[in-house]
C-alpha positions as CSV (number, residue, x, y, z in Angstrom):
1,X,151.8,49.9,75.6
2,X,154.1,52.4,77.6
3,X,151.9,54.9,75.9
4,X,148.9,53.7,76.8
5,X,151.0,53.1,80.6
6,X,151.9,57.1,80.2
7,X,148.0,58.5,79.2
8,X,146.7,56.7,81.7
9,X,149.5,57.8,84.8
10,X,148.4,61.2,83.0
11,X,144.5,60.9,83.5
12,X,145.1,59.7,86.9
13,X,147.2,62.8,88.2
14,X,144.7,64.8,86.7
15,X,141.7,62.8,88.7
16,X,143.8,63.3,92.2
17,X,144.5,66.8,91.4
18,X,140.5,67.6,90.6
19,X,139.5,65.5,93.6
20,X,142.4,67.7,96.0
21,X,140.7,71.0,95.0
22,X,137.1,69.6,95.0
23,X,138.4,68.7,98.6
24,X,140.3,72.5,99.4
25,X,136.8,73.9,98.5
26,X,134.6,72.0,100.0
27,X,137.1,72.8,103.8
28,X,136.9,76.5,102.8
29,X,133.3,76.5,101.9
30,X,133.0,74.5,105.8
31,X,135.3,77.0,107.2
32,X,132.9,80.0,106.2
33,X,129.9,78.3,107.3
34,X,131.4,77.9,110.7
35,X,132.8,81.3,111.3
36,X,129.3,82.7,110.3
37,X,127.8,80.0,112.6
38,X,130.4,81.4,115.4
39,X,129.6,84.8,115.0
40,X,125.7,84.2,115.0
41,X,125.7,82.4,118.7
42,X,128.3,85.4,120.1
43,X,125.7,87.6,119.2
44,X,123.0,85.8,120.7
45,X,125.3,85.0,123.4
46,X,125.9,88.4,123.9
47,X,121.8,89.2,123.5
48,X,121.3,86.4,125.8
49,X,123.4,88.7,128.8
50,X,122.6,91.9,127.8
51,X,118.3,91.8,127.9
52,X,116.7,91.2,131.0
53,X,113.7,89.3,129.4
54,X,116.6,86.6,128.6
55,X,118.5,86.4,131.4
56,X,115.3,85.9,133.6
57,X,114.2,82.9,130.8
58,X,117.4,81.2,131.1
59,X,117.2,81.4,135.3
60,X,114.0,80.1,135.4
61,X,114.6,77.7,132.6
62,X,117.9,76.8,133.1
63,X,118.3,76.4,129.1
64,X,118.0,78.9,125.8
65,X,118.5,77.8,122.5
66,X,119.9,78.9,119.6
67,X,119.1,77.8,116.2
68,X,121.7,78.6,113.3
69,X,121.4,77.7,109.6
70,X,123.3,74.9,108.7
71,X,123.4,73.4,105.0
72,X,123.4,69.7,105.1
73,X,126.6,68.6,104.5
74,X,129.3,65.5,103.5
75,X,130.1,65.4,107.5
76,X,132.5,68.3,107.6
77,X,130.7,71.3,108.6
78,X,129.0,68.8,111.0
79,X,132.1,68.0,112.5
80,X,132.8,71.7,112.6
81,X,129.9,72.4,114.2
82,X,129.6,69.9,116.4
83,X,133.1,70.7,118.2
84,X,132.8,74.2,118.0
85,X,128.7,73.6,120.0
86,X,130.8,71.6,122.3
87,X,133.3,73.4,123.6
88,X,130.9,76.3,124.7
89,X,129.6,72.9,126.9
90,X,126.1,73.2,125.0
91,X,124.5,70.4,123.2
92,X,123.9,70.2,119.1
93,X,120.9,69.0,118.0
94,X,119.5,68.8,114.4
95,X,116.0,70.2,113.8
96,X,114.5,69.5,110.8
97,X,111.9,72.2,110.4
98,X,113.0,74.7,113.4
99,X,110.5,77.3,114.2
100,X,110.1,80.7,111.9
101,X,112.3,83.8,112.8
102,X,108.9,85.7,113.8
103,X,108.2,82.4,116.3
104,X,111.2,82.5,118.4
């Protein structure tokens, strides 16, 4: 029986460990999305100020958007993402099929 007791204290330790790192990776896999996500909207950004055709769009419109790949996700990069959209004060929305690189 305390064998039994220690195999299974084992087993467990070795379940929290694997579930720790599946956790680690899946924050450092959510932590590369968004800095790629972050990079992509200071270049637009960036794009947005620098071309005329843009800056007169976004006067008359009063609103550009941005679309950035974003894999669907357990809710981290989400969460991410959705306070990093935020504190630029712009608004996250999820599009489904957003329109073709060529489109925009």
């Amino acid at each position: 029986a305390a064998e039994r007791a220690k195999l299974e204290a084992a087993e467990a330790a070795r379940r929290a460990h694997r579930a720790e790192l599946e956790r680690r990776k899946r924050d450092e896999e959510a932590k590369e999305v968004i800095t790629g996500i972050r990079k992509t909207l200071k270049r637009w950004a960036q794009d947005c100020f620098a071309k005329e055709d843009k800056r007169q769009k976004l006067a008359e419109k009063g609103v550009l958007k941005c679309f950035v790949p974003a894999p669907a996700s357990d809710g981290v990069v989400k969460e991410h993402l959705e306070r990093l959209i935020s504190s630029y004060g712009a608004k996250y929305v999820v599009v489904k099929n957003p329109p073709s690189a060529k489109a925009r």
